[in-house]
BAKOL-960844 format. One record per residue (C-alpha): residue in three letters; z, x, y. Coordinates in steps of 0.001 Angstrom, whole numbers, plus 500000, padded with zeros to 6 digits. Layout:
<pts>
@code->ALA | w->Z | u->X | v->Y;
...
</pts>
This chain:
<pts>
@code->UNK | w->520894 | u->494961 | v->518746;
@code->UNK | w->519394 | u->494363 | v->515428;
@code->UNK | w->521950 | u->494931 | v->512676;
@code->UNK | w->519270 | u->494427 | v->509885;
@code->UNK | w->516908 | u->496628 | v->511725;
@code->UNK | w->519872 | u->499370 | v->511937;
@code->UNK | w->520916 | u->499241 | v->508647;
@code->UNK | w->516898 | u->499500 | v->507458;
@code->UNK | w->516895 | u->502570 | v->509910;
@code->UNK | w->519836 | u->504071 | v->507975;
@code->UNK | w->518188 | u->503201 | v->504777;
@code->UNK | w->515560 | u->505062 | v->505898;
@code->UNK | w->516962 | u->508403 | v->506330;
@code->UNK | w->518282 | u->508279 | v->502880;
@code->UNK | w->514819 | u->507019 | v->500807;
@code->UNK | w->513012 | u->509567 | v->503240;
@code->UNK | w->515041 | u->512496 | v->501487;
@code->UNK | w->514117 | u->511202 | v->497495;
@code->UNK | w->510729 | u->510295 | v->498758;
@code->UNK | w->510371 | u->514421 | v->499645;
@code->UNK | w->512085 | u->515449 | v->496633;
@code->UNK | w->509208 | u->513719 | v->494611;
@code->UNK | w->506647 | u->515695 | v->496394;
@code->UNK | w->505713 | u->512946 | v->498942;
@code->UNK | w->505776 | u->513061 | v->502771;
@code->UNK | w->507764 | u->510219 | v->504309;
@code->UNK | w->508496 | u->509075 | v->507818;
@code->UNK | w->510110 | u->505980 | v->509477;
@code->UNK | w->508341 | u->504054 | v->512594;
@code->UNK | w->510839 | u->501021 | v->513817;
@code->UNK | w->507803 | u->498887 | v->514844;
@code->UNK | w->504512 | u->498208 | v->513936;
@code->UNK | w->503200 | u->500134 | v->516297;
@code->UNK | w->504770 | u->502921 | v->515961;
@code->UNK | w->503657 | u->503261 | v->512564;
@code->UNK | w->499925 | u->502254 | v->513591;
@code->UNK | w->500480 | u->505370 | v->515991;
@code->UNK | w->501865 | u->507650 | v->513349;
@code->UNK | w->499266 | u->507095 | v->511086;
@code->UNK | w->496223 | u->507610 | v->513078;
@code->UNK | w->498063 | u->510794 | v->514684;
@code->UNK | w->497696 | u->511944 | v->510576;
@code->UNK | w->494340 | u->511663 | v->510184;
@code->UNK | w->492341 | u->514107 | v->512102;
@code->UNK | w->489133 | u->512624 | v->513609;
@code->UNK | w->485779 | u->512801 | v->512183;
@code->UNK | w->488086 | u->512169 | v->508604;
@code->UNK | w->486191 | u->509884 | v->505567;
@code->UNK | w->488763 | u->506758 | v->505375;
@code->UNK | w->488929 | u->504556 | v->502772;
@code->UNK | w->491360 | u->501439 | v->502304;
@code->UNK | w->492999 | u->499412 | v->499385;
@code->UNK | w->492677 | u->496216 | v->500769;
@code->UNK | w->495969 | u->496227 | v->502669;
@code->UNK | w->497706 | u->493311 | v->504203;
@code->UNK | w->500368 | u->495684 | v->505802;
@code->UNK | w->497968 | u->497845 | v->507230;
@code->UNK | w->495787 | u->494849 | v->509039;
@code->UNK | w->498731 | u->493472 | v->510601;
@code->UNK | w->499593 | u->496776 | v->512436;
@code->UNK | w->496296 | u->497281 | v->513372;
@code->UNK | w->495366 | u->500478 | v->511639;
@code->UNK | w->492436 | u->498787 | v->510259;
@code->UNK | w->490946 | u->498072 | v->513393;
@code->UNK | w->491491 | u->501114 | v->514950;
@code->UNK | w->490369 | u->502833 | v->512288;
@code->UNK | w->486616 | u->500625 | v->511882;
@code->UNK | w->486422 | u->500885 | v->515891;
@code->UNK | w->487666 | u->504656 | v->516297;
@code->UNK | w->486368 | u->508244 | v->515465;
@code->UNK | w->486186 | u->508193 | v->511618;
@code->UNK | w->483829 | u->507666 | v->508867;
@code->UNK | w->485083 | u->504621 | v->507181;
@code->UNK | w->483664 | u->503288 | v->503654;
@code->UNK | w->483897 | u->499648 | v->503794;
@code->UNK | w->484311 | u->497890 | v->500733;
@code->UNK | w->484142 | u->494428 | v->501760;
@code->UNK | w->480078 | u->495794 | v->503150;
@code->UNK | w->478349 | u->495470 | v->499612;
@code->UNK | w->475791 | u->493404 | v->498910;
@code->UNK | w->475575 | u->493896 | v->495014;
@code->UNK | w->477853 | u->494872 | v->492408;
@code->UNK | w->476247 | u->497790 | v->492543;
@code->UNK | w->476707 | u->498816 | v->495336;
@code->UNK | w->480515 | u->497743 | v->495387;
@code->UNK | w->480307 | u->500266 | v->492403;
@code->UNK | w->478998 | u->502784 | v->494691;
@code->UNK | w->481763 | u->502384 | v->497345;
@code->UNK | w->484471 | u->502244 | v->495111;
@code->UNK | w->482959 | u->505533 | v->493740;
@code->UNK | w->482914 | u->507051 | v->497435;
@code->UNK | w->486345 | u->506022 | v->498498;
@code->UNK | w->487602 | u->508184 | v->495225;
@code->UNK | w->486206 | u->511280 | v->497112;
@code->UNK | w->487412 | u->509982 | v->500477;
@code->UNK | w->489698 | u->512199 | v->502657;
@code->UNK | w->491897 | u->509752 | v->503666;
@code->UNK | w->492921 | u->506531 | v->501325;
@code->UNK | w->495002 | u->503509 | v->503273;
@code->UNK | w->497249 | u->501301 | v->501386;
@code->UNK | w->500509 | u->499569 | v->500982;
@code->UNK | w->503308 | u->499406 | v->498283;
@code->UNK | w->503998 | u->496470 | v->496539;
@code->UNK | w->507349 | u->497560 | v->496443;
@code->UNK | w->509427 | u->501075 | v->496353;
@code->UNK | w->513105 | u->501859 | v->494894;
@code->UNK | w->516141 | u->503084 | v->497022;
@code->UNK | w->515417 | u->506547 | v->494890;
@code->UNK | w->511294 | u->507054 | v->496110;
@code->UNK | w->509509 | u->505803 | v->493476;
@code->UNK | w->506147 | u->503572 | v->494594;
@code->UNK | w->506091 | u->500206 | v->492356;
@code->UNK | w->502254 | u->498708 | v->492747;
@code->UNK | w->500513 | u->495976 | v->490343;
@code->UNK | w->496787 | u->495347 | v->490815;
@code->UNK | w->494146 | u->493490 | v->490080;
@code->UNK | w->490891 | u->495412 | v->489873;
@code->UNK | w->492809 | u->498647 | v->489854;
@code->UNK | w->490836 | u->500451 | v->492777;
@code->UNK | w->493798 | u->500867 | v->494644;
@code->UNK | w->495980 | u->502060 | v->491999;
@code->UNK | w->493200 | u->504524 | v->490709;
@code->UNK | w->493182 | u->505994 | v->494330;
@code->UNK | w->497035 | u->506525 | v->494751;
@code->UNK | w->496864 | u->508006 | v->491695;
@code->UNK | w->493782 | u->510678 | v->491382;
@code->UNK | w->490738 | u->511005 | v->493846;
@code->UNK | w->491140 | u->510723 | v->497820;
@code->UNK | w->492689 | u->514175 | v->499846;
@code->UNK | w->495123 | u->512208 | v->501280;
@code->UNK | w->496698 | u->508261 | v->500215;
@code->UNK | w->498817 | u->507237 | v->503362;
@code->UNK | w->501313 | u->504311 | v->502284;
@code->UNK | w->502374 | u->502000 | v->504677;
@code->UNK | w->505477 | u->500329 | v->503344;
@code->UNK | w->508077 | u->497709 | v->505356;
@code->UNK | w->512233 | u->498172 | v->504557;
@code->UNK | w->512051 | u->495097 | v->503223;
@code->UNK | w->510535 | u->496100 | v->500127;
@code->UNK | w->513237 | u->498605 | v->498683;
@code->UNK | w->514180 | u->497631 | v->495992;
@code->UNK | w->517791 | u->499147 | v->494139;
@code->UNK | w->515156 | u->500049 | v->490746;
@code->UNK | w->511655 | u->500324 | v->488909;
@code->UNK | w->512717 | u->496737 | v->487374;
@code->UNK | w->513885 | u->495107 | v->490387;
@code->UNK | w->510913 | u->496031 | v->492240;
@code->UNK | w->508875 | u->494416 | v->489113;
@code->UNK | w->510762 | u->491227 | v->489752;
@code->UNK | w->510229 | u->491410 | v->493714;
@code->UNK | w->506321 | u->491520 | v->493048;
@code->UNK | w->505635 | u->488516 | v->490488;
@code->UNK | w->507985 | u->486505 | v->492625;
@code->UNK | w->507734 | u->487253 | v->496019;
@code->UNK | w->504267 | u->489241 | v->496037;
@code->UNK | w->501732 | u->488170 | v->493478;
@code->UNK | w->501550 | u->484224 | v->494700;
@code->UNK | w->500189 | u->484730 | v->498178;
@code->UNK | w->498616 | u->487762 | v->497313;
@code->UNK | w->496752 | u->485526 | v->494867;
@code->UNK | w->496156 | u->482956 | v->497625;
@code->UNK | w->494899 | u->485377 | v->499920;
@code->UNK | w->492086 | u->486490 | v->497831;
@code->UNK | w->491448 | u->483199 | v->496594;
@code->UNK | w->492076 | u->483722 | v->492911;
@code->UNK | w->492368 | u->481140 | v->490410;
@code->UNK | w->495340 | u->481545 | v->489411;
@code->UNK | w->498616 | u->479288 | v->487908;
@code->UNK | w->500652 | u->481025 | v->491004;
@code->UNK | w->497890 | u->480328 | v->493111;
@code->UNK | w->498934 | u->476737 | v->492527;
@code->UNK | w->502753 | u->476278 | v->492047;
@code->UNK | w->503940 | u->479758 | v->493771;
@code->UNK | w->505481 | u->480896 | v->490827;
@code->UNK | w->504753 | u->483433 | v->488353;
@code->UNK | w->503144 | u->482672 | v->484948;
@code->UNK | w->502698 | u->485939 | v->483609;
@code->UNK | w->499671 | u->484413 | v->483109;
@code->UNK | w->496336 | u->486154 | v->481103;
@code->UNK | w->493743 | u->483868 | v->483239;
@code->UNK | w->490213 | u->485854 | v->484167;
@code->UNK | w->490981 | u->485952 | v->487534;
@code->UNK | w->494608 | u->487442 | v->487057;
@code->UNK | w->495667 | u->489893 | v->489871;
@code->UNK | w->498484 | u->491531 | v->487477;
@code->UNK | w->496560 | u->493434 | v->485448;
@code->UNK | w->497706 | u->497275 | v->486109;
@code->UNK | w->501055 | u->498433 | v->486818;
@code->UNK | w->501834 | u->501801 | v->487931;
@code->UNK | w->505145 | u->503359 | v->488881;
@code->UNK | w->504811 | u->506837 | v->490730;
@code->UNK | w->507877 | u->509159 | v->490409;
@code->UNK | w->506462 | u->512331 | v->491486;
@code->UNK | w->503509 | u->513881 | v->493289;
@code->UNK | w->502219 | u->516893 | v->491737;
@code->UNK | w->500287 | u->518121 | v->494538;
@code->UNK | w->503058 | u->518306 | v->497702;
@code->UNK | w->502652 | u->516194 | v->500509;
@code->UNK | w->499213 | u->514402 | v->499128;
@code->UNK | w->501322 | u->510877 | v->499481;
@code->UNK | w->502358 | u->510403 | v->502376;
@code->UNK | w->505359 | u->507216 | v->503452;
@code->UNK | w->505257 | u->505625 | v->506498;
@code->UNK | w->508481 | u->503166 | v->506481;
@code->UNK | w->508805 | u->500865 | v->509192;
@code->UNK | w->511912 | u->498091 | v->510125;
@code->UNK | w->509091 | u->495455 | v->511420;
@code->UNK | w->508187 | u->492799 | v->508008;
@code->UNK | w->504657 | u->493665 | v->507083;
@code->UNK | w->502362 | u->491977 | v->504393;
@code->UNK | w->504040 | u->490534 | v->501121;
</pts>
């Protein structure tokens, strides 16, 4: 028995009923794979997928599952040219299924995210059918400004080393709030409500994923 696992579980149930009263879908998968499961079960095959870049959603293996199953997907990471990048990016906006994680997400259901380029953000906020967040208990946060705090710290640093930005964090591990060109904190969004039901859709799970 997992106490921290349990009490996540429990936590669950509770962010699961604000997450619906803010228009967005929510479920809770105790592993990995049970999320990985839940989420392809969502997207009917034959669906256009597009992705945000998500650490969360490699390490359960949606991505690959996704690239090596029965779906259309639009991969980014494929261009050539910064045009063509354009052209993806344009794509995914129309796609019917968008993949991504939360940077972080309050006890009351609100989805905290800071990005870099702002693709991702831009998509969980207007463009694909369908944005299916993949989100670990350890990210809850208690509100909109402790969730801020959770990101530059804990977040932003080896999200910054992962992409191999040349950043101050990228070098000390702590937050600058720096204005360098190659800053990955450069759009914060907080989303409160979904005005069309059930577009968002939650997928909590008790298993760590990403940052």
């Amino acid at each position: 028995m997992s106490y921290q696992t349990d009490s996540w579980a429990l936590a669950a149930g509770q962010v699961i009923k604000k997450f619906k009263q803010r228009g967005m879908d929510a479920y809770y998968c105790a592993t990995k794979e049970e999320a990985k499961e839940k989420i392809l079960k969502l997207m009917p095959k034959g669906s256009v997928v597009a992705a945000g870049g998500s650490e969360s959603m490699a390490k359960a293996g949606v991505m690959e599952a996704v690239k090596s199953g029965d779906y259309r997907f639009i991969d980014r990471t494929a261009a050539k040219t910064p045009e063509e990048t354009r052209r993806l990016f344009a794509e995914a906006v129309c796609a019917d299924y968008f993949l991504m994680s939360t940077n972080a997400f309050t006890k009351d259901g609100e989805l905290v995210n800071v990005d870099g380029m702002g693709n991702r953000v831009a998509c969980l906020s207007y463009g694909p059918s369908h944005v299916i967040v993949l989100a670990s208990m350890n990210k809850m946060c208690t509100t909109v400004e402790n969730a801020l705090e959770r990101i530059h710290t804990l977040a932003s640093p080896p999200n910054a080393l992962r992409v191999n930005a040349d950043t101050p964090c990228a070098k000390t591990g702590i937050c600058a709030d720096c204005l360098s060109p190659q800053c990955i904190c450069c759009q914060t969004i907080v989303t409160r409500f979904s005005r069309i039901s059930g577009r968002i859709i939650v997928v909590l799970t008790g298993e760590p994923l990403g940052f």
